[in-house]
C-alpha positions in Angstrom: -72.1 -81.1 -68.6 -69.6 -81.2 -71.5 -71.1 -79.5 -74.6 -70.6 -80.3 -77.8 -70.7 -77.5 -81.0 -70.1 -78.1 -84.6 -70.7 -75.3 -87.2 -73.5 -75.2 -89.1 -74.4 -73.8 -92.5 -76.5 -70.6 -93.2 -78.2 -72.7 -95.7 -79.6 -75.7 -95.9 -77.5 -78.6 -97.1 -78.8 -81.4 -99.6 -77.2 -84.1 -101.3 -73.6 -85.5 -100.1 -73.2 -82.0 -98.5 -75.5 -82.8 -96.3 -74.1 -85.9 -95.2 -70.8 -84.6 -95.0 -72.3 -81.6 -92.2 -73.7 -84.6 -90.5 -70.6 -86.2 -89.9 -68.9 -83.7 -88.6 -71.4 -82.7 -86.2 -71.2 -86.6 -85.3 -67.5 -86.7 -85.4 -67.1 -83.9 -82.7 -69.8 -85.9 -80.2 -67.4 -88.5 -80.5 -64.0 -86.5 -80.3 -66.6 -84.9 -76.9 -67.4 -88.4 -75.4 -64.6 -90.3 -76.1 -66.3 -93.2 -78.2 -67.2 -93.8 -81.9 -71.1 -94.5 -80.6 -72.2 -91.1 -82.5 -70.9 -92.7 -86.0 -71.6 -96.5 -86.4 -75.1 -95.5 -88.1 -73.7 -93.0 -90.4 -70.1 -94.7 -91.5 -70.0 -98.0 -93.2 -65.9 -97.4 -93.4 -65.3 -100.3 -90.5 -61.6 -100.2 -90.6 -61.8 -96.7 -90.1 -64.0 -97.0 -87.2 -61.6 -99.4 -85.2 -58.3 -97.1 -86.5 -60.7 -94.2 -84.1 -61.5 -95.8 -81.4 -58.1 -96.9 -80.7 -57.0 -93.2 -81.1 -60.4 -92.0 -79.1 -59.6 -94.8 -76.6 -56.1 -94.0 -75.6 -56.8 -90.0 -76.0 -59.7 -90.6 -73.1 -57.6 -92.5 -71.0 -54.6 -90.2 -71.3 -57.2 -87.5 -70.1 -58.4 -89.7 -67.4 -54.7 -90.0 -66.1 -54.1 -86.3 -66.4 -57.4 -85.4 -64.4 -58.4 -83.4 -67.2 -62.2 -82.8 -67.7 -63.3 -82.0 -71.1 -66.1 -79.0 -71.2 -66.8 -78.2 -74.6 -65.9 -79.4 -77.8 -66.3 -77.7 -81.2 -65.6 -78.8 -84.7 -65.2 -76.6 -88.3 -65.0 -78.0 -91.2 -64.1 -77.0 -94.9 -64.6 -79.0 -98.6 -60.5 -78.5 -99.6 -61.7 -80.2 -102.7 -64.8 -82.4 -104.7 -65.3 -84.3 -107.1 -68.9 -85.7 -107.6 -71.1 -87.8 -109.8 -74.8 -89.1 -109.9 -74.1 -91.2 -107.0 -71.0 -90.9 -105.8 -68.7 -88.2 -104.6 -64.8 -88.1 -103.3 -64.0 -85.3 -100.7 -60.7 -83.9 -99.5 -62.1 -82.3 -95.3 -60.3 -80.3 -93.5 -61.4 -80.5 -90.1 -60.2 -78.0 -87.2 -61.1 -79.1 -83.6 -61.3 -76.7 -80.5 -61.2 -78.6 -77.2 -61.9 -76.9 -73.7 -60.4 -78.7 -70.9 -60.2 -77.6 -67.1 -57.3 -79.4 -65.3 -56.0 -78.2 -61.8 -58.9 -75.4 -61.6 -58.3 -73.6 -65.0 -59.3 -73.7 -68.0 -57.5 -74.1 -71.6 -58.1 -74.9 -75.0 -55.9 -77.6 -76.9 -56.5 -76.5 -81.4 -55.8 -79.1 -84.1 -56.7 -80.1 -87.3 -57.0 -82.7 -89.5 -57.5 -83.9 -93.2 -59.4 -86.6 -93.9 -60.5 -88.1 -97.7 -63.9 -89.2 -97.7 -66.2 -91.2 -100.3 -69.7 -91.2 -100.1 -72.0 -93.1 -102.3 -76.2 -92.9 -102.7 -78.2 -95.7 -102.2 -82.1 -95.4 -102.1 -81.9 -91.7 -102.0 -79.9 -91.6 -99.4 -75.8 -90.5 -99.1 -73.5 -92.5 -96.7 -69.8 -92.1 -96.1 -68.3 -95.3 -97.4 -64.3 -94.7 -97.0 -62.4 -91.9 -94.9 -58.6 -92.0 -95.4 -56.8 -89.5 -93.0 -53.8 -88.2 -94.2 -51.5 -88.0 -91.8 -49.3 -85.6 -92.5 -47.1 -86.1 -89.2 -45.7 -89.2 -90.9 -44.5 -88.3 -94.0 -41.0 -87.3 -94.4 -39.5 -83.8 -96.2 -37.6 -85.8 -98.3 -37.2 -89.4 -98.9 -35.9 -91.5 -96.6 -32.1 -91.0 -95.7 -31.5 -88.0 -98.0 -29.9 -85.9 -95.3 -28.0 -88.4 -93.7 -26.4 -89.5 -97.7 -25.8 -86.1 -98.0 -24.2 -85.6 -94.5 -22.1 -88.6 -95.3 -20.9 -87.3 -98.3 -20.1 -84.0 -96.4 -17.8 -85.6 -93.9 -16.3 -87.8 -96.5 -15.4 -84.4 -98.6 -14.6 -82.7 -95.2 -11.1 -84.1 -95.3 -9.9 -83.0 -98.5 -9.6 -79.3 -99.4 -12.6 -77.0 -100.5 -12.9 -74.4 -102.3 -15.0 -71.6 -100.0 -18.7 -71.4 -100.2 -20.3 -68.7 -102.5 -21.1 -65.6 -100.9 -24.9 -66.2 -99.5 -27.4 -63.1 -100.3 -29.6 -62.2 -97.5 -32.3 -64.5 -97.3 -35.9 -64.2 -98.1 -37.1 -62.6 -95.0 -38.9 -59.5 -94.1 -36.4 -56.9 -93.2 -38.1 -57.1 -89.5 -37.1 -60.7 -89.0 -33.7 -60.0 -89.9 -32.7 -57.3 -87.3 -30.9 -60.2 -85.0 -29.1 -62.1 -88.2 -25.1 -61.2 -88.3 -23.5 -63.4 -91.0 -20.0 -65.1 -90.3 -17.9 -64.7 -87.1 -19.0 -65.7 -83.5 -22.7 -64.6 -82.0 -23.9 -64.7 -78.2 -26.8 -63.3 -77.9 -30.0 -64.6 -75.4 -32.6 -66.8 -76.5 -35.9 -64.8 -76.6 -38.7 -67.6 -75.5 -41.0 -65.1 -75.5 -40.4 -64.2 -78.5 -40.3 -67.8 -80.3 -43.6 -68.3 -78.8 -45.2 -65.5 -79.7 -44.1 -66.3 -83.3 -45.5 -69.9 -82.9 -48.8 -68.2 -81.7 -49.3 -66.1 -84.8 -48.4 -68.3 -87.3 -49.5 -72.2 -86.4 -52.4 -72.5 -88.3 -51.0 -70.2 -91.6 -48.0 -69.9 -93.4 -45.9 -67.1 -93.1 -45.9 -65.5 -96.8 -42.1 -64.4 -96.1 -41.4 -67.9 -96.3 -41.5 -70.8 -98.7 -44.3 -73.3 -97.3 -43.5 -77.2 -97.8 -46.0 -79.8 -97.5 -44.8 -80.9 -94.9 -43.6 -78.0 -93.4 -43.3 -78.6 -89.1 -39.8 -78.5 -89.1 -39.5 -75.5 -91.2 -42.4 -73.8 -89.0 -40.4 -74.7 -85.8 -36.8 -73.6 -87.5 -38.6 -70.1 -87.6 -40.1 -69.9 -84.2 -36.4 -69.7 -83.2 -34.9 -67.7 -85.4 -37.8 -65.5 -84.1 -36.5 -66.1 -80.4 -33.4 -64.6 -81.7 -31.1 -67.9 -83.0 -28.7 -66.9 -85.1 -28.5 -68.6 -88.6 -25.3 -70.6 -89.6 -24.8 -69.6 -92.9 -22.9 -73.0 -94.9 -24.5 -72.7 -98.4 -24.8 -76.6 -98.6 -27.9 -78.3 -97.5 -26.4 -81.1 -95.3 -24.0 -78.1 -93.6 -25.5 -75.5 -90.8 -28.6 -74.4 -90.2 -29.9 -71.8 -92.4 -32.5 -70.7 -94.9 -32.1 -68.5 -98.0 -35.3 -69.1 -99.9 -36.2 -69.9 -103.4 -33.2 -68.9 -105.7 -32.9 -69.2 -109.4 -35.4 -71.5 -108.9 -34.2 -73.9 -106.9 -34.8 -74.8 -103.2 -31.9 -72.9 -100.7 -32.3 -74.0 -97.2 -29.8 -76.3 -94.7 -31.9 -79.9 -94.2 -32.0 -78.7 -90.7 -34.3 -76.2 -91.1 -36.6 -78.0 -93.2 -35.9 -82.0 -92.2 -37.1 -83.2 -88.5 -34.2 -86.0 -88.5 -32.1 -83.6 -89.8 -32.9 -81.1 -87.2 -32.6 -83.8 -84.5 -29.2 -84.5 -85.7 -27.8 -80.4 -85.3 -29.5 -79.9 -82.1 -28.1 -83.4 -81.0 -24.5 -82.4 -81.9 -21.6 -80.7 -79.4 -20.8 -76.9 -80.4 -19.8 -73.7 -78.5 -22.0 -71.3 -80.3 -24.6 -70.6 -82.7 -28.0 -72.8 -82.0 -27.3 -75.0 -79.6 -29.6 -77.5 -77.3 -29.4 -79.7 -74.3 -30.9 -83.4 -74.7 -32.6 -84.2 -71.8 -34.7 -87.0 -70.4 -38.1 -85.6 -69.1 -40.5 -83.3 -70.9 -41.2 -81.7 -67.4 -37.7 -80.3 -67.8 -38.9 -78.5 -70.9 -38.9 -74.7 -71.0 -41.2 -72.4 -73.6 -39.6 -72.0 -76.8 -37.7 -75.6 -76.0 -38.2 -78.3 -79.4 -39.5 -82.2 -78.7 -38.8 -84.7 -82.0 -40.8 -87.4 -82.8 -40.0 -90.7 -84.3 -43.2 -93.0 -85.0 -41.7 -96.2 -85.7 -39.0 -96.2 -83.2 -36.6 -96.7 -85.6 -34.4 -94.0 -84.5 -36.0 -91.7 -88.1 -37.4 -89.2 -86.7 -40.4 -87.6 -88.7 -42.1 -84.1 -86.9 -40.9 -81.4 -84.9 -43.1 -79.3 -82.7 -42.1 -76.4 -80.1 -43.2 -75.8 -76.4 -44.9 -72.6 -76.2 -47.9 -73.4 -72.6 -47.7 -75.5 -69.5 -50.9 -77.3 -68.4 -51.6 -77.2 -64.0 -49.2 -79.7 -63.8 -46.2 -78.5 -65.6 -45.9 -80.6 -69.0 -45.4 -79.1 -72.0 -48.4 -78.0 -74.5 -46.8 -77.8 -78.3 -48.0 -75.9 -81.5 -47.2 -77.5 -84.5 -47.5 -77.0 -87.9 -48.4 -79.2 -91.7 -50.8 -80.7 -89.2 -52.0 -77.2 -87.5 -51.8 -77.6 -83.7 -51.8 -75.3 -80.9 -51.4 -76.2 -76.8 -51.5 -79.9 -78.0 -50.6 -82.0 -75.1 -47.1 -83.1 -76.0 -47.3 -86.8 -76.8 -49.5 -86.9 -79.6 -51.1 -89.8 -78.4 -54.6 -88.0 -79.7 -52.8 -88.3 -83.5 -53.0 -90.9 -86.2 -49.4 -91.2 -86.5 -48.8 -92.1 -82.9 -47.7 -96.1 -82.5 -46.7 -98.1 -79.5 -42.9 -97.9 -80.9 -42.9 -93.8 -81.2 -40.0 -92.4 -79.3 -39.1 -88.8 -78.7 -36.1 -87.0 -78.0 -36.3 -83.6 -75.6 -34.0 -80.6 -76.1 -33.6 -77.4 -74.1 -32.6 -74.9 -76.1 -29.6 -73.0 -74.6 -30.3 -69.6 -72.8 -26.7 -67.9 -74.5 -26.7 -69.0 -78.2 
């Protein structure tokens, strides 16, 4: 029997708090059963209600198709921030769900989390959720639309009349541990470590790394440093449109390539022929995946694509489990389906990382 655990306080809640602890406890029954039933008496948002069970809908019968069986569901929650009057109050939740599955005898757990605004108002002494906005994160671009690919433009354009040289690049803003693999200039070959990219996506999904600048949307630059962790060898330009390569806050002002830190951007250097350096395979079927290997998402189907995530698990049936960061994920199922920003349009795009970089 699938059994379903939300946190609960050490003290007793009153007020919108209160309310807010009952929703989440209702939230993970129906993240657990696969239906909004658990919230209809507790939520007057409606157009929030439908926007969740589409999303509940389409995650059940994904699981349905996979064979998975849910066994145990568990939700956390935290305030972020409040703001609060006599009889109404505006929260910023961050949830984190835990979700135990067994497919193909064993047994895994798939992490995300989520951030949700909620308003509550009090009527007749009682507190009810009246609004919940999620703010999905997965959707919202690095920079604004088309900033890397003006700026690549105006690269190649400048491409074909002499430059002057680069200025020399300092070491970047890394820990002296994580730089024991980085040679600047000149040719590199070295072996992708896998093991070691995931590893790195393992300890750091759900935290920034203080050795790095963290964006707000930051899954591209969490997934640029999973492989520079598996041993991928920076390609030091100093432009932003140029290379792949971070350098970190200097003179205060942002130095990092937009394929570190842009999922297009990204898509677009992984996409592109090159004998050396970080290099990637496009292919056609996630099944061909291996760990360490980066999927790209593009919601809209647009060809704009908008999050980045790396493979680091297999479920019993070989396709690829992702971590994920901005929107904290670990040994999500790959297609997202289970996410807010997920439409009928969304496209991906599936590249093995090369063994010899």
């Amino acid at each position: 029997m699938p059994r379903s655990n939300a946190s609960a306080p050490r003290r007793r809640l009153e007020g919108w708090r209160a309310a807010i602890h009952d929703y989440v406890e209702r939230v993970n029954r129906a993240e657990l059963e696969g239906g909004i039933a658990p919230l209809v008496d507790a939520v007057a948002d409606e157009e929030h209600l439908r926007r969740l069970e589409q999303r509940l809908l389409r995650t059940a019968r994904r699981d349905r198709e996979r064979a998975i069986a849910p066994l145990r569901s568990e939700a956390r929650a935290a305030i972020e921030r409040a703001h609060e009057s006599a009889r109404e109050a505006s929260v910023l939740l961050r949830l984190h769900f835990t979700k135990q599955c067994r497919h193909g005898g064993t047994s895994y757990n798939e992490q995300r989390g989520e951030l949700e605004r909620i308003r509550l108002q009090q009527r007749e002494r009682v507190w009810r959720i009246v609004m919940i906005e999620p703010v999905v994160a997965e959707r919202r671009p690095r920079f604004g639309i088309g900033a890397e690919t003006e700026a690549s433009r105006k690269a190649e354009v400048a491409s074909t009349a002499q430059q002057e040289p680069p200025a020399p690049m300092h070491a970047p803003y890394l820990s002296p541990a994580l730089l024991d693999h980085y040679r600047p200039g000149g040719r590199s070959f070295r072996s992708y470590r896998r093991e070691l990219a995931v590893s790195y996506a393992d300890r750091w999904w759900d935290a920034p790394n203080p050795e790095y600048e963290a964006f707000d949307v930051n899954c591209t630059n969490y997934v640029s440093q999973c492989l520079f962790a598996g041993n991928a060898p920076m390609d030091y330009t100093g432009r932003r449109e140029a290379g792949w390569w971070y350098r970190g806050r200097h003179n205060g002002r942002e130095a990092w390539s937009y394929s570190w830190s842009v999922s297009n951007a990204l898509k677009q250097l992984l996409a592109a022929p090159r004998t050396s350096g970080l290099r990637a395979q496009l292919v056609e079927n996630p099944a061909q995946l291996a760990l360490g290997d980066i999927i790209v998402y593009d919601w809209n189907g647009d060809d704009r694509f908008q999050h980045s995530t790396i493979v680091t698990a297999f479920d019993a049936s070989g396709m690829p489990l992702v971590n994920a960061n901005t929107v904290a994920s670990r040994h999500r199922y790959w297609d997202y389906r289970d996410s807010y920003a997920w439409t009928e349009r969304t496209s991906y795009r599936f590249f093995h990382i090369a063994d010899l970089l």
